[in-house]
C-alpha positions in Angstrom: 76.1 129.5 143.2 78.8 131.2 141.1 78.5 129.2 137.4 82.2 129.3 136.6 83.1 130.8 133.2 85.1 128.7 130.2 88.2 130.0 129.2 88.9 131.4 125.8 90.7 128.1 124.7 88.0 125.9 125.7 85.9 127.4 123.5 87.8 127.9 120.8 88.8 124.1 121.2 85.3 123.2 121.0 84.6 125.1 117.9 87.7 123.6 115.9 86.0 119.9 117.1 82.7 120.7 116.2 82.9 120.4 112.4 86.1 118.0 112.0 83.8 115.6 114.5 81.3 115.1 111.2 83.2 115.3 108.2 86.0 113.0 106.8 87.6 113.0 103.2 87.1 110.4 100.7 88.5 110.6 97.0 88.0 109.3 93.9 91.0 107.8 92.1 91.3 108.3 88.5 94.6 106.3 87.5 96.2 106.3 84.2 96.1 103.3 81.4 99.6 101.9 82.3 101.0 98.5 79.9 99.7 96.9 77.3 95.8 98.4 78.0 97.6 101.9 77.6 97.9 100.7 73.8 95.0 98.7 73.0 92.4 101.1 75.1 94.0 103.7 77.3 90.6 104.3 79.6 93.0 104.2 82.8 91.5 102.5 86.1 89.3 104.1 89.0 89.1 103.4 92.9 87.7 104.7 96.1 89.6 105.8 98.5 88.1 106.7 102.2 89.7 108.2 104.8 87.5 107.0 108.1 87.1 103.4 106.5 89.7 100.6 107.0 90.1 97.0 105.7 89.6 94.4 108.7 90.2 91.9 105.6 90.5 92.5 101.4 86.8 91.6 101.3 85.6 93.2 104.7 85.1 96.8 106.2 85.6 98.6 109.6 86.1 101.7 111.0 89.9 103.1 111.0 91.5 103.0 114.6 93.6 106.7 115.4 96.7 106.8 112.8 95.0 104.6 110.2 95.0 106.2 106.6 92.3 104.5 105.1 91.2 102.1 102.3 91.4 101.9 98.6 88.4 100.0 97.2 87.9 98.8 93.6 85.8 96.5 91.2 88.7 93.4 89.8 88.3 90.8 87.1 89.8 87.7 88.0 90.7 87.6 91.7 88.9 84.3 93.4 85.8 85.4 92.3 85.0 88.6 94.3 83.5 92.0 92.9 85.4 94.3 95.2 88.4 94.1 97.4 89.9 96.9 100.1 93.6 97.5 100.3 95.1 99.9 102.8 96.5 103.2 101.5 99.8 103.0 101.5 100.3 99.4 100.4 97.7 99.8 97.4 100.0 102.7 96.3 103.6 101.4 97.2 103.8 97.7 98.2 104.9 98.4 101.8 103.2 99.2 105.0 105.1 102.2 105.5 106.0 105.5 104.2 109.5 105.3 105.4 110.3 102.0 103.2 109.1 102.8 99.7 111.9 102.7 97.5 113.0 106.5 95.5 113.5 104.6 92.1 113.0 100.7 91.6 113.2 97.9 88.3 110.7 95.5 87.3 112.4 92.7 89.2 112.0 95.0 92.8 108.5 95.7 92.3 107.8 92.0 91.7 109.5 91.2 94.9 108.0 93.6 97.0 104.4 92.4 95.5 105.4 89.0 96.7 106.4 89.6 100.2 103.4 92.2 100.6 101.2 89.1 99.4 102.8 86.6 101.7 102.0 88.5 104.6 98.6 90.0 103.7 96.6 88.7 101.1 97.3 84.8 101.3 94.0 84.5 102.3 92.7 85.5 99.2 93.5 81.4 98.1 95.6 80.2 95.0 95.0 83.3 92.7 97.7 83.9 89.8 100.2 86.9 90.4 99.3 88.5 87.0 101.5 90.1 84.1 101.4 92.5 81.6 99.1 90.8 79.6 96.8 89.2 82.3 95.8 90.6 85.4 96.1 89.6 89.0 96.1 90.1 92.9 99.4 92.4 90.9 96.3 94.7 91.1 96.2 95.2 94.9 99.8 96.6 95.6 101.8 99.2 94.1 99.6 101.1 91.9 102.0 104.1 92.1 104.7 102.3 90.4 103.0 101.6 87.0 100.5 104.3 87.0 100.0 108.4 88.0 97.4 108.9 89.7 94.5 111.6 89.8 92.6 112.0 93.3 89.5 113.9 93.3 89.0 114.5 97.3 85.9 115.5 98.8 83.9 115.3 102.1 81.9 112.6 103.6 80.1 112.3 107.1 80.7 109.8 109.7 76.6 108.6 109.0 77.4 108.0 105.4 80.6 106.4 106.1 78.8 104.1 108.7 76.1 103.1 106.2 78.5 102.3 103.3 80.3 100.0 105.6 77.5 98.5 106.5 76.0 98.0 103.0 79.6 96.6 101.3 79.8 93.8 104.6 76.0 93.0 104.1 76.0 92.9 100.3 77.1 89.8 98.4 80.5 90.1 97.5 80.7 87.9 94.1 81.8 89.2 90.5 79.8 90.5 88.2 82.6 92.0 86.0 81.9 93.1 82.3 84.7 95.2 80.5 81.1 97.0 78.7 78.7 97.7 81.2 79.8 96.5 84.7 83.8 97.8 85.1 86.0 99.6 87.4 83.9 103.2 86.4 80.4 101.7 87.0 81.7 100.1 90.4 82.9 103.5 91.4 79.9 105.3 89.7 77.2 103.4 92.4 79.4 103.9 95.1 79.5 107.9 94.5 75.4 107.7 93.8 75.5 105.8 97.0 77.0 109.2 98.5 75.2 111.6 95.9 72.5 109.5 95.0 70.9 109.9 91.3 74.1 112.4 90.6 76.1 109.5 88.5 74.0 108.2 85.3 75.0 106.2 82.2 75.1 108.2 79.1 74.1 107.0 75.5 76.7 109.9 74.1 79.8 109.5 74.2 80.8 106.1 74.2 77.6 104.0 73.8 76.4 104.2 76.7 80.0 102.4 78.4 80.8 104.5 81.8 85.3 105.3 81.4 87.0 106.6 84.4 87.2 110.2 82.7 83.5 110.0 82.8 83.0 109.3 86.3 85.4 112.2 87.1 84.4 114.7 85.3 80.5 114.6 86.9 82.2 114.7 90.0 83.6 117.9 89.3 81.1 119.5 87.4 78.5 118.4 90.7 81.1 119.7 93.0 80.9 123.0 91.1 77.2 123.3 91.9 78.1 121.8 95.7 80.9 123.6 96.9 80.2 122.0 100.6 82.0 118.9 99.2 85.3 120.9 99.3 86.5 119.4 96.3 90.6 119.3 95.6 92.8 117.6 93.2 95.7 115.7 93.9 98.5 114.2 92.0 100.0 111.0 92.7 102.8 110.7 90.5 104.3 108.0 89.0 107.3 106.0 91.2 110.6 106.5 89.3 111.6 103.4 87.7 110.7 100.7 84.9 107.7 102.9 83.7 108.6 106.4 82.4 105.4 107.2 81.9 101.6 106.7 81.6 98.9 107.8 79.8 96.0 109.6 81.1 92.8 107.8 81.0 90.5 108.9 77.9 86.8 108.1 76.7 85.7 105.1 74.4 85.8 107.7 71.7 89.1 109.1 71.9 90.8 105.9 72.9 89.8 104.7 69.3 91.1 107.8 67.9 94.2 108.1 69.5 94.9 104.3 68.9 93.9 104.7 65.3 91.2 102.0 65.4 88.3 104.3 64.0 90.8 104.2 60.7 89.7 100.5 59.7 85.9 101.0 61.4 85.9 104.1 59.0 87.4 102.0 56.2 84.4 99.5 56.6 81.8 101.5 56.9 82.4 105.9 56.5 79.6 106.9 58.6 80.2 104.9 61.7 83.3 106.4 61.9 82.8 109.9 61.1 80.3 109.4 64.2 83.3 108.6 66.7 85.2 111.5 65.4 82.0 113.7 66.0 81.4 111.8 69.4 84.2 112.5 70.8 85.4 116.3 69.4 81.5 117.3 70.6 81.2 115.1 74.1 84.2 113.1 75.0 86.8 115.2 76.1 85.9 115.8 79.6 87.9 118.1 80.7 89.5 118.0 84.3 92.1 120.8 84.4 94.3 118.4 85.7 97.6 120.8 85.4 96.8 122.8 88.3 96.7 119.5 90.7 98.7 119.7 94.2 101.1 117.0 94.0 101.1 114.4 96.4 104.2 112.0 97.5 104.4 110.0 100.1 106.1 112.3 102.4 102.9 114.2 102.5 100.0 111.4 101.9 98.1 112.7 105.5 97.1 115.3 103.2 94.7 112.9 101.5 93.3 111.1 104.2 93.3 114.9 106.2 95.4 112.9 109.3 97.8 115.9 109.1 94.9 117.8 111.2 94.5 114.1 113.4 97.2 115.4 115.7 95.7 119.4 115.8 92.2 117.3 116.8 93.6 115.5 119.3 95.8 118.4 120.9 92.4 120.2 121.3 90.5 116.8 122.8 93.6 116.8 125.1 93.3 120.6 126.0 89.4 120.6 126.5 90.0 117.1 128.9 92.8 119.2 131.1 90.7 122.1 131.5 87.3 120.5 132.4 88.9 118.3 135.3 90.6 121.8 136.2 87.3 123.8 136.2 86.2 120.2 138.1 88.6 120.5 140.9 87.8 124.6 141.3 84.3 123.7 141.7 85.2 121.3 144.7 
């Protein structure tokens, strides 16, 4: 019997499923010091953002359904106890649930209000948990990111096993708060999650900073692995800051160079000389991390499939559909 033979497209379908069947991105979000901790210790804030994994809940994991962006998940002090929550994508950034309703330029009063509404309809199951201010921080946290900070995202590829694990692990794992500004923060969270990917890569240094893990930090090793791992397809995306009550924010620094910057090694040098002479040396020798950050795509929200790689979701599912058409056509020539 006559084997029949696949068509060109078939095959070249097949080959553009093979690798985008294992892979998915994930990114590492290195957000500016925004407010009042801009001025007292601009270190900035870090997340984890994943493509292929969705929030069924703020403190549960699934796989994303066809269209989904993906979840945004971070370590949070003061939010009914938990260690980590998940937010979807667009919300964490902008408040809303879609691209199409996020506001070009908004006040202080807006922002609040869209908080509220997106916390009336999503996160009330989080329990009586304060809003949060400029001073104190709340489930504020969870929604609209992009409106009080620019953000830095560091993507890179993960596989579908990994992704499956890590789900499994965060639903498994006790979810209670073991926050510490010094030695358990957003950069450690962040830090195991990336070992969990790349294990032993991410490690606690005694210089700079004492031995505290900063958001720089984390980023920086991922880059400077990546450079040794180019299979992780590493980019570098801006998310810029939302037009509005904030003008601008300040990218996040080391220990070190928060206290010079802030001027706060002035009085530790005043009490004792050699202490601070040491932060000085600290951070001009160790704590600069740099991140070429200039040369950063920029990312608005017109164009956000970019970091979840859904803009190649529709390519994917052209082919599936192609490869389906001609294999109950090569079926019914067979007949």
């Amino acid at each position: 019997m006559r084997i029949p033979r696949v068509p060109i497209a078939v095959l070249a379908a097949l080959v553009f499923l093979a690798p985008v069947c294992l892979h998915a991105q994930a990114a590492l979000l290195l957000q500016d010091a925004d407010g009042v901790a801009a001025a007292l210790s601009p270190t900035g804030h870090e997340a984890i953002y994943f493509a292929r994994i969705c929030a069924a809940s703020p403190t549960k994991l699934r796989r994303c359904e066809p269209g989904e962006l993906g979840a945004v998940i971070s370590r949070y002090h003061g939010i009914a106890g938990y260690d980590w929550l998940a937010m979807p994508l667009i919300p964490y950034l902008y408040s809303v649930e879609s691209p199409s309703q996020i506001p070009a330029h908004l006040d202080r009063d807006s922002l609040q209000g869209l908080r509220v509404q997106y916390h009336d309809a999503h996160l009330a199951s989080l329990g009586n948990v304060r809003e949060g201010g400029a001073l104190s921080r709340g489930w504020n946290q969870l929604a609209g990111a992009a409106y009080e900070r620019r953000i830095y995202a560091f993507r890179f590829d993960t596989t579908e096993a990994q992704d499956e694990a890590f789900i499994a692990k965060m639903n498994d794992s006790a979810n209670r708060t073991h926050f510490n500004i010094l030695f358990n923060n957003c950069a450690d969270f962040t830090s195991s999650v990336l070992n969990f990917y790349f294990p032993h890569v991410f490690a606690r240094r005694i210089v700079p900073d004492v031995g505290i893990v900063t958001p720089r930090e984390v980023a920086y090793q991922l880059t400077r692995y990546a450079r040794r791992h180019p299979e992780m397809q590493l980019s570098v995306f801006e998310i810029p800051l939302v037009p509005g009550f904030h003008h601008s924010s300040r990218v996040g620094m080391s220990v070190d160079q928060s206290l010079v910057l802030t001027g706060y090694v002035i009085p530790i040098a005043i009490l004792n000389p050699y202490v601070g002479a040491a932060i000085v040396a600290d951070d001009l020798i160790f704590g600069r991390y740099p991140l070429r950050l200039r040369s950063a795509q920029i990312l608005g929200p017109e164009s956000m499939a970019s970091l979840s790689n859904a803009a190649s979701q529709a390519s994917r599912a052209e082919a599936q559909n192609a490869v389906a058409a001609e294999g109950s056509r090569m079926s019914a020539d067979t007949r």
